[in-house]
C-alpha positions as a Markdown table, in Angstrom:
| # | Residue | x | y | z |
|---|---|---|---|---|
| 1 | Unk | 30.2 | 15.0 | 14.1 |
| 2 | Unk | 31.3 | 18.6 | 13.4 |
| 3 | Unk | 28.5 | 21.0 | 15.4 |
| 4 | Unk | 28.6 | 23.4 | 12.8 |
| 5 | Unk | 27.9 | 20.7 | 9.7 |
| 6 | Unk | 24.6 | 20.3 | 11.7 |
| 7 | Unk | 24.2 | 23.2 | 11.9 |
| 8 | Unk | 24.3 | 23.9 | 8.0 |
| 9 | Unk | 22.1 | 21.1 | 6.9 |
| 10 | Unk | 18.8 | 21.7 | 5.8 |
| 11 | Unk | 18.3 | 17.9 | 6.6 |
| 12 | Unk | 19.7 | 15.6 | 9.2 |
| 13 | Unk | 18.6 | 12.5 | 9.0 |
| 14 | Unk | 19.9 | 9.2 | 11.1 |
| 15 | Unk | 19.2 | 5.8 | 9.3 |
| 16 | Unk | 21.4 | 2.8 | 11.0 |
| 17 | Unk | 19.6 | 3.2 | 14.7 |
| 18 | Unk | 20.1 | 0.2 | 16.6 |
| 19 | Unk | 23.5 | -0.5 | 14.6 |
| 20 | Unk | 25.3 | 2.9 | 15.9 |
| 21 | Unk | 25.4 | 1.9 | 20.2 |
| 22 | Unk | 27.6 | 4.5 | 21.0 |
| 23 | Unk | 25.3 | 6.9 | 19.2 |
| 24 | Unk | 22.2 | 5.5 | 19.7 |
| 25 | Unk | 19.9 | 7.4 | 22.2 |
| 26 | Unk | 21.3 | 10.2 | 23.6 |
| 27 | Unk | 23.8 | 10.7 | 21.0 |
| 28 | Unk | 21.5 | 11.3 | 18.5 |
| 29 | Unk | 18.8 | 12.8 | 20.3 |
| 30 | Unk | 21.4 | 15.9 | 20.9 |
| 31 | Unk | 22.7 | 15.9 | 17.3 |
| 32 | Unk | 18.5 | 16.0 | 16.4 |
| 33 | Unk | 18.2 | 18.8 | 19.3 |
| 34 | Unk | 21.3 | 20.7 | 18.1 |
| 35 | Unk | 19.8 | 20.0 | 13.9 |
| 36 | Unk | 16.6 | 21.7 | 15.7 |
| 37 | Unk | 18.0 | 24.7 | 17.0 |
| 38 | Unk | 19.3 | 25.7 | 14.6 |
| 39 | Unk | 16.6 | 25.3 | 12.2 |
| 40 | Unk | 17.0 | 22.3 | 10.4 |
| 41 | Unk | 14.8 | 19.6 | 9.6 |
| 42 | Unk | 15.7 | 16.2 | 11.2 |
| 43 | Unk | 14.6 | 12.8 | 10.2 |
| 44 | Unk | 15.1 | 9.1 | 11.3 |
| 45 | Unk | 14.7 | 5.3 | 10.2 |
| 46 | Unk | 15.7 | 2.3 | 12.4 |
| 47 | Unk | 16.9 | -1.3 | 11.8 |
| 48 | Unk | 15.8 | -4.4 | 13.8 |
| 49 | Unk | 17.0 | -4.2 | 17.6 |
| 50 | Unk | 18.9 | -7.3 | 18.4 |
| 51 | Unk | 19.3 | -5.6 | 21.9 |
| 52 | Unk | 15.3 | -5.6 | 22.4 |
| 53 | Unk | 15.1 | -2.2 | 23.8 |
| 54 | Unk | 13.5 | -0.7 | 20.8 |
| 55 | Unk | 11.9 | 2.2 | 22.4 |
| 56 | Unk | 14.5 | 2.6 | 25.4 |
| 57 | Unk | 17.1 | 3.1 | 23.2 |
| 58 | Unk | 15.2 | 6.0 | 20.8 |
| 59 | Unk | 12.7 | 7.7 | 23.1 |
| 60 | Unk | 15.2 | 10.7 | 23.8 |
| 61 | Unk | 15.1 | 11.1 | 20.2 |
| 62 | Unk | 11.6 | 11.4 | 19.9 |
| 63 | Unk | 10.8 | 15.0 | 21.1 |
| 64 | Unk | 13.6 | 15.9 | 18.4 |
| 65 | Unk | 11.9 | 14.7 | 15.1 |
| 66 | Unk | 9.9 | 16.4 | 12.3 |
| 67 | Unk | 10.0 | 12.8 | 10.8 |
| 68 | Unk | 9.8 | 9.4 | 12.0 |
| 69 | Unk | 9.7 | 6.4 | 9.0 |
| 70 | Unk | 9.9 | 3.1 | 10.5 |
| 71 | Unk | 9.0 | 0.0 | 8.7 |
| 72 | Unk | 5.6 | -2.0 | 10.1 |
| 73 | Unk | 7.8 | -4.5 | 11.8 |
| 74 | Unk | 9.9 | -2.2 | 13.7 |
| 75 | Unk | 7.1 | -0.1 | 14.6 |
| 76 | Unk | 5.2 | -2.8 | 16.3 |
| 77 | Unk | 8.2 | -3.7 | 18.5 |
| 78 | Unk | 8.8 | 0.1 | 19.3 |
| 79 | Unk | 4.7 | 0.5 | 20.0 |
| 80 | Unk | 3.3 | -2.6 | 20.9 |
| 81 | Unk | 0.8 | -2.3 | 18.4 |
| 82 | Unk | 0.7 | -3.4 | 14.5 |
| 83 | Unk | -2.1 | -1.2 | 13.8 |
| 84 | Unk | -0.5 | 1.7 | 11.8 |
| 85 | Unk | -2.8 | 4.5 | 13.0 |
| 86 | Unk | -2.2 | 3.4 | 16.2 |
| 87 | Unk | 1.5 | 3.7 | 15.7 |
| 88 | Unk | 1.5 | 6.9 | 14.8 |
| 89 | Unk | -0.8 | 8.2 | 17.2 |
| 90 | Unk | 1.8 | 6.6 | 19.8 |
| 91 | Unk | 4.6 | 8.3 | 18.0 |
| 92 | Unk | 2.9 | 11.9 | 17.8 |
| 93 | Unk | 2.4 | 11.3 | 21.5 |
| 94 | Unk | 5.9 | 11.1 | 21.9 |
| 95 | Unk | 6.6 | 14.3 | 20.1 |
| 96 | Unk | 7.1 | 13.2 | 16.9 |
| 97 | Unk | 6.1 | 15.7 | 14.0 |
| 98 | Unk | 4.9 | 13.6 | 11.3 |
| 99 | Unk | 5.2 | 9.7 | 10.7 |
| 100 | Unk | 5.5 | 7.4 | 7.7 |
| 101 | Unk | 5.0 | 4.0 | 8.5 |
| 102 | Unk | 6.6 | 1.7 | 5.3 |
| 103 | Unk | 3.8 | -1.4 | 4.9 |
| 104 | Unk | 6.1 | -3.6 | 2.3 |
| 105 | Unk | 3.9 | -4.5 | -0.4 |
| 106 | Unk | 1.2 | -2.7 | 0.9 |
| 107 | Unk | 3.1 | 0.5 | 0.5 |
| 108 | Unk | 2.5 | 2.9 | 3.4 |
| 109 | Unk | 1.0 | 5.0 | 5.8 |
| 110 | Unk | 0.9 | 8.3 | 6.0 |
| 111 | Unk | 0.1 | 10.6 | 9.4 |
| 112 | Unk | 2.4 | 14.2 | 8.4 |
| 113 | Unk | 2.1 | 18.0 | 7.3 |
| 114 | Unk | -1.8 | 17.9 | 8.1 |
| 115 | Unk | -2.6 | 14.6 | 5.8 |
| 116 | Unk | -3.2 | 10.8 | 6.8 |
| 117 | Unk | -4.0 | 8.6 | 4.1 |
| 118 | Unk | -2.2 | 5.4 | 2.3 |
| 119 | Unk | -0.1 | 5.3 | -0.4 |
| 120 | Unk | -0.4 | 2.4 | -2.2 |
| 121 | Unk | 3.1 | 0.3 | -3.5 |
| 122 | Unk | 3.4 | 0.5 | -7.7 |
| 123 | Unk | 2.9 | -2.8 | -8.9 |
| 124 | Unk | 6.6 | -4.2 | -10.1 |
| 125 | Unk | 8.0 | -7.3 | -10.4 |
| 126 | Unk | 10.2 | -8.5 | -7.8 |
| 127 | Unk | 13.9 | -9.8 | -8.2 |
| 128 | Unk | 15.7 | -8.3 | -4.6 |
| 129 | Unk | 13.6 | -6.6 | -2.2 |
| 130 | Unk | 17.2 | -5.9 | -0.5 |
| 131 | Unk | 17.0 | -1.7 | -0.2 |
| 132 | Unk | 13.4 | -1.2 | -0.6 |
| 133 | Unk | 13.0 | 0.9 | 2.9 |
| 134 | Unk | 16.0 | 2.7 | 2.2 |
| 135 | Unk | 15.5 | 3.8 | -1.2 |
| 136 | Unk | 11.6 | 4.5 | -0.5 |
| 137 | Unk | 13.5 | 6.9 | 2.6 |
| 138 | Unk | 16.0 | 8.2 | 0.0 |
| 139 | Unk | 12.8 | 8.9 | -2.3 |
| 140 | Unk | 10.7 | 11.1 | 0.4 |
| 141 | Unk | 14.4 | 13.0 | 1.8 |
| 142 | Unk | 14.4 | 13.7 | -2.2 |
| 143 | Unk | 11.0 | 15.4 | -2.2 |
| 144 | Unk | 11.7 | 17.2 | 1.3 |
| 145 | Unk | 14.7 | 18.9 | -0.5 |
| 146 | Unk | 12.5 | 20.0 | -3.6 |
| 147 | Unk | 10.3 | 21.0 | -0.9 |
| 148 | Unk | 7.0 | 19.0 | -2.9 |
| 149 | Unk | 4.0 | 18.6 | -1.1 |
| 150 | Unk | 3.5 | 15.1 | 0.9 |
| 151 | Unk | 1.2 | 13.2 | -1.5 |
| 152 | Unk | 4.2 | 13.8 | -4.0 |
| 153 | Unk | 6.7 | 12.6 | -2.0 |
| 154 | Unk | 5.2 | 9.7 | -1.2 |
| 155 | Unk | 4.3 | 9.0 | -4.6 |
| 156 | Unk | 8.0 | 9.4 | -5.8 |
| 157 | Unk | 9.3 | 7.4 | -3.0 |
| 158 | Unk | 7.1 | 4.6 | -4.2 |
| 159 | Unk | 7.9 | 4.9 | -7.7 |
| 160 | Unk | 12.1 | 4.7 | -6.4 |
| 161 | Unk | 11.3 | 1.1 | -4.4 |
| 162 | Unk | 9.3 | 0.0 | -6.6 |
| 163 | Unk | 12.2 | 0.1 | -9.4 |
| 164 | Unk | 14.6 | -0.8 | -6.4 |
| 165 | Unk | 13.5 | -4.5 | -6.2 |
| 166 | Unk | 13.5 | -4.8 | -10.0 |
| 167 | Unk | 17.7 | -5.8 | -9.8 |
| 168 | Unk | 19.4 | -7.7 | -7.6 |
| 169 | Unk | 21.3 | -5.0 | -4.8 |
| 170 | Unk | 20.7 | -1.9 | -2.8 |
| 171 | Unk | 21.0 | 0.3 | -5.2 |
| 172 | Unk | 20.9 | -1.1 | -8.8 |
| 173 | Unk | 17.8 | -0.8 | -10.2 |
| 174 | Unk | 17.2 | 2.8 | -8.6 |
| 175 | Unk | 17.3 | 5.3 | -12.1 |
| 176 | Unk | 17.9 | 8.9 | -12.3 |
| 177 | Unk | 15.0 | 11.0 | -11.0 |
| 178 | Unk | 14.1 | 12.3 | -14.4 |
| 179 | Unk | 13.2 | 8.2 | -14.9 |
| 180 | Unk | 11.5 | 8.2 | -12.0 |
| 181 | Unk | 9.2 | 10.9 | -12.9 |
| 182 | Unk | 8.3 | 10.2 | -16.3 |
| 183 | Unk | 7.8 | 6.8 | -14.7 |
| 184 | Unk | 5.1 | 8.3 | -12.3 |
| 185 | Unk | 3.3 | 10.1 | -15.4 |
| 186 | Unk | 3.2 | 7.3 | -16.7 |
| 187 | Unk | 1.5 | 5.5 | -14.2 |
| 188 | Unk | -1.1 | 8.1 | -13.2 |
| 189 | Unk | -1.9 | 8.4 | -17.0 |
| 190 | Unk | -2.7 | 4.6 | -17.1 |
| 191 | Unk | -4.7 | 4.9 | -13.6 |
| 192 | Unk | -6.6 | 7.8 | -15.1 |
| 193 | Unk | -8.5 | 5.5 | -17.6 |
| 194 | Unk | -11.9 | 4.8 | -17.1 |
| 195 | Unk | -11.6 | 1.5 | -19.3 |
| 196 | Unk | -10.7 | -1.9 | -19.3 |
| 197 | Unk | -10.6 | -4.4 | -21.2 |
| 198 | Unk | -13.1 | -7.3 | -20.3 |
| 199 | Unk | -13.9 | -11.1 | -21.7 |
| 200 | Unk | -17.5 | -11.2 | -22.3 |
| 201 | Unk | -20.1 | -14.1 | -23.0 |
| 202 | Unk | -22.4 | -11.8 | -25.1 |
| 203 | Unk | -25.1 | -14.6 | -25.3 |
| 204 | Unk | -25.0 | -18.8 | -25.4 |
| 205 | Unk | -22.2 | -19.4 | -27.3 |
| 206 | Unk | -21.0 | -16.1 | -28.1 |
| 207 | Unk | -18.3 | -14.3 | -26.9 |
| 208 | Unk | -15.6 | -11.4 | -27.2 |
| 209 | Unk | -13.5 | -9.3 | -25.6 |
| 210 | Unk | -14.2 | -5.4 | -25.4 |
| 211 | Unk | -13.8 | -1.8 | -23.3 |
| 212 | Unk | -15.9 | -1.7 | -21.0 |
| 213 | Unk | -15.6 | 0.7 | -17.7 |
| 214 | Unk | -13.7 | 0.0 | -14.8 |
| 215 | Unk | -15.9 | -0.7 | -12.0 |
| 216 | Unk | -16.4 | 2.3 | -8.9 |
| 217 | Unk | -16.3 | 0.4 | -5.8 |
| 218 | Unk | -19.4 | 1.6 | -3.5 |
| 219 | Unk | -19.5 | 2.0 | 0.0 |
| 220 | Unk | -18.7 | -1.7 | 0.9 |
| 221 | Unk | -16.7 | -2.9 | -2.1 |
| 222 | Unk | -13.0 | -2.3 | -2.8 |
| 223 | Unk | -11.3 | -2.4 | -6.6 |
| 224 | Unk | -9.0 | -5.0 | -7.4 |
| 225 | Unk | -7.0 | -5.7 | -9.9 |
| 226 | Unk | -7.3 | -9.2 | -11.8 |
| 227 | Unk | -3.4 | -10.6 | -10.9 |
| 228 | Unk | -4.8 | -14.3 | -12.1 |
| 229 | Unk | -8.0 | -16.4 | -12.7 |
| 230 | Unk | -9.2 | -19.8 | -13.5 |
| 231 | Unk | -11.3 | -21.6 | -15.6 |
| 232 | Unk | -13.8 | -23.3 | -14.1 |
| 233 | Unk | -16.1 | -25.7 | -15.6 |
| 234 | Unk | -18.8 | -23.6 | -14.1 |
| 235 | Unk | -17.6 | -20.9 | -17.2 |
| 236 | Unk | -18.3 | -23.0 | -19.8 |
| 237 | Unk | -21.8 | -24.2 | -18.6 |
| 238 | Unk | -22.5 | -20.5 | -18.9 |
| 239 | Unk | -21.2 | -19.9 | -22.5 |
| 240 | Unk | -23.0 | -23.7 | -23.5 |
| 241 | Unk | -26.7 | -22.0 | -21.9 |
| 242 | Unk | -26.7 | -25.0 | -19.2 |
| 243 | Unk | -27.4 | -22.9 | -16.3 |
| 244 | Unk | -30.2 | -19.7 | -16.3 |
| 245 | Unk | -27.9 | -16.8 | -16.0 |
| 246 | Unk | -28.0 | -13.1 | -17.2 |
| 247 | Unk | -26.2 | -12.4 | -20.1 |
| 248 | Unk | -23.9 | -10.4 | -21.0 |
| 249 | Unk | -21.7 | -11.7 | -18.3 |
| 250 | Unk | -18.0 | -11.4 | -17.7 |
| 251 | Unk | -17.3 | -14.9 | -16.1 |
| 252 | Unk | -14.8 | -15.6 | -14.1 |
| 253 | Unk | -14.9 | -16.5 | -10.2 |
| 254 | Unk | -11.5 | -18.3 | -9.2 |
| 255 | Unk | -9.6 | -15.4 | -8.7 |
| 256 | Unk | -6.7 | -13.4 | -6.9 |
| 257 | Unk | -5.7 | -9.9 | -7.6 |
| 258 | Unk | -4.3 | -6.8 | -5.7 |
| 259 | Unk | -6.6 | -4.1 | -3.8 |
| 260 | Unk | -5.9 | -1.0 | -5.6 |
| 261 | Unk | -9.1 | 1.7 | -4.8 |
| 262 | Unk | -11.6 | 1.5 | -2.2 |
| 263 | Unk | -14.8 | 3.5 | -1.4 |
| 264 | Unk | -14.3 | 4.2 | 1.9 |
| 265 | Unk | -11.2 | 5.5 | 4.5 |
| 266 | Unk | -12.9 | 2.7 | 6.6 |
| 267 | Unk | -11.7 | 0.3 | 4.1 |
| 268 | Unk | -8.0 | 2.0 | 3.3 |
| 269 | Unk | -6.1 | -0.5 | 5.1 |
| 270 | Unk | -7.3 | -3.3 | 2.3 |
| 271 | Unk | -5.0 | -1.0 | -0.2 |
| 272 | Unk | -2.1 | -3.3 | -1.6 |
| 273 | Unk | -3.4 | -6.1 | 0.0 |
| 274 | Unk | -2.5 | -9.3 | -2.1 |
| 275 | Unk | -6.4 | -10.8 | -1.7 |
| 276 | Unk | -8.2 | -14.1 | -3.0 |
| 277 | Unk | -11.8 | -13.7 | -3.5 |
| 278 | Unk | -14.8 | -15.4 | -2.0 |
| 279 | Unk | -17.3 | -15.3 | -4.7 |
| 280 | Unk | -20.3 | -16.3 | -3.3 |
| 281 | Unk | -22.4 | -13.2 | -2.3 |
| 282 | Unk | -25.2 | -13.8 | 0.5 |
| 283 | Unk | -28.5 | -11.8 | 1.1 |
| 284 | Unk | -27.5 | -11.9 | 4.8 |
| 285 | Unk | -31.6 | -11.8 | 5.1 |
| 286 | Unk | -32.9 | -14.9 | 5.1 |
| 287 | Unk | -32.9 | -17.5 | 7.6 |
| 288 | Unk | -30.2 | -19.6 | 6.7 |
| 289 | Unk | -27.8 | -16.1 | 6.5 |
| 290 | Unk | -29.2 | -15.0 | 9.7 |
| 291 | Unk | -28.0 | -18.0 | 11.3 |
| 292 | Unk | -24.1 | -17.4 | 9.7 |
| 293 | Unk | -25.0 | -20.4 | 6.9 |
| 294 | Unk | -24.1 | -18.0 | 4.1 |
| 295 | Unk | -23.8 | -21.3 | 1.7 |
| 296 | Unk | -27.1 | -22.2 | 2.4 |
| 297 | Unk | -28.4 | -18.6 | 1.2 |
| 298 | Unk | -32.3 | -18.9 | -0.4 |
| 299 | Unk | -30.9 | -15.6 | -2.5 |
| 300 | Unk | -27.4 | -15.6 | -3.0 |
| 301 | Unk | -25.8 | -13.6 | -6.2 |
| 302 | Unk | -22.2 | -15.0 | -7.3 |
| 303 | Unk | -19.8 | -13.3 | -8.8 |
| 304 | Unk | -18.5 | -14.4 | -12.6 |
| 305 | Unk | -22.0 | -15.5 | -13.0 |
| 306 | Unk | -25.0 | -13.9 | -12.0 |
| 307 | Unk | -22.8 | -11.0 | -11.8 |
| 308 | Unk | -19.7 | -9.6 | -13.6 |
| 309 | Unk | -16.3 | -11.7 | -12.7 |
| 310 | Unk | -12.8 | -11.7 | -12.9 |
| 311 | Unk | -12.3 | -12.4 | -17.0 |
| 312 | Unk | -11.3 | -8.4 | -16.7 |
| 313 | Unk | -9.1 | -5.9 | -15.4 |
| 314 | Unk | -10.2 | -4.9 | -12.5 |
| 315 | Unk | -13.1 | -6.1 | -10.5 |
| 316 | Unk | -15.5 | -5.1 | -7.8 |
| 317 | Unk | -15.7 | -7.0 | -4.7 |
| 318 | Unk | -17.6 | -6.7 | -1.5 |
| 319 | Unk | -15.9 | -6.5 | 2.1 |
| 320 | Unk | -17.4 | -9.0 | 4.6 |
């Protein structure tokens, strides 16, 4: 590598470690000191370590490193932890500046330039998840070079992933960054809206389907959104008036979505998660609660019944 190319860059970032072993280590922890020196900002992604030294092999690196963005899997090896605050923390002990720490579907986690939060993964569908880390690293070098702030980046780099595994390859389904952009608009337009739409059981034997506003998760809960449901013979005892129930309802109680807002930074890691519901909701006061029989609860609530279900958008679940 030409000293004086280094130098020059604004960036210098190194993504093949573990596949470069004459560079590896102390190679690149002086191209990263010499990138330093002279001002630059330095960067670095790994691939899996067929040698198994993981953090061996990149800990001269370390010290060097404004940014560190290695994927949840490679992180654990390198840490020996799979708790991604953890990871960082071990990482920032090492000297590192600022971590990202890619969680796949889950999208990622964030520990740099003063913030720590999650960024959630856009919702896309999936045909070759082959590039997804690289173009989500491509993505956040993008917004280091337009010099955005770090919620921004993140957000772009998501939105260039997310239409990464959209067409089969690397690199195919990745669009200019003007798409990208407008693609991001769109999105935060749509998650914006206080609405959704919502199948309602008005009264016995009366129903329709109306606006109605997206739930706020409270301290406990987390949103999701509705991915699929089932009919149940339970839903149609309630529109036939077999069973005493509240109405309206929004039935609906055999469900699966994705976690897409929660209430609570305690509850941040649930963000992405790809979740089935338990529906039954217990007291956790009565005897047969306090003794962990949550079936057997004297004054259980239920979701898609006695309250609103998954025949909408988005739902509001409890944790527990």
């Amino acid at each position: 590598v030409d000293p004086q190319v280094v130098r020059d860059a604004r960036i210098v970032h190194v993504g093949g470690t573990y596949q470069l072993p004459g560079f590896d280590g102390k190679g690149a922890g002086e191209l990263f000191a010499l990138a330093h020196r002279s001002g630059g900002f330095t960067s670095m992604d790994v691939t899996w370590d067929t040698s198994g030294r993981w953090l061996e092999t990149i800990e001269p690196c370390l010290p060097w490193l404004d940014l560190f963005m290695p994927s949840i899997n490679e992180a654990k090896e390198i840490c020996g932890t799979n708790d991604e605050k953890e990871i960082a923390e071990f990482l920032k002990d090492k000297g590192v500046k600022n971590v990202i720490v890619k969680l796949g579907h889950r999208g990622c986690y964030v520990d740099a330039f003063g913030e720590k939060y999650y960024q959630s993964a856009y919702q896309a569908p999936v045909v070759d998840t082959t590039g997804a880390g690289d173009s989500f690293v491509a993505g956040v070098l993008y917004g280091l070079a337009k010099e955005w702030e770090i919620k921004r980046i993140t957000r772009f780099a998501s939105a260039v992933s997310a239409h990464c595994i959209q067409e089969l390859g690397a690199t195919c389904g990745v669009p200019s960054s003007e798409k990208i952009l407008e693609f991001m608009e769109s999105a935060e337009k749509r998650e914006g809206e206080d609405v959704m739409k919502a199948f309602f059981i008005e009264e016995i034997g009366k129903t329709c389907v109306k606006e109605t506003a997206v739930p706020t998760p409270r301290e406990d809960e987390v949103l999701i959104k509705v991915m699929a449901v089932g009919l149940c013979g339970t839903d149609a005892h309630l529109y036939l008036g077999d069973y005493e129930n509240p109405y309206p309802v929004i039935p609906g109680h055999e469900f699966s979505g994705v976690v897409v807002k929660t209430a609570s930074e305690a509850e941040d890691k649930w963000l992405g998660e790809h979740v089935g519901v338990f529906p039954l909701l217990p007291c956790k006061s009565c005897v047969p609660c306090l003794k962990g029989h949550y079936e057997m609860c004297r004054n259980y609530s239920y979701i898609g019944s006695r309250t609103n279900g998954a025949f909408a958008q988005y739902v509001a679940v409890p944790v527990w």
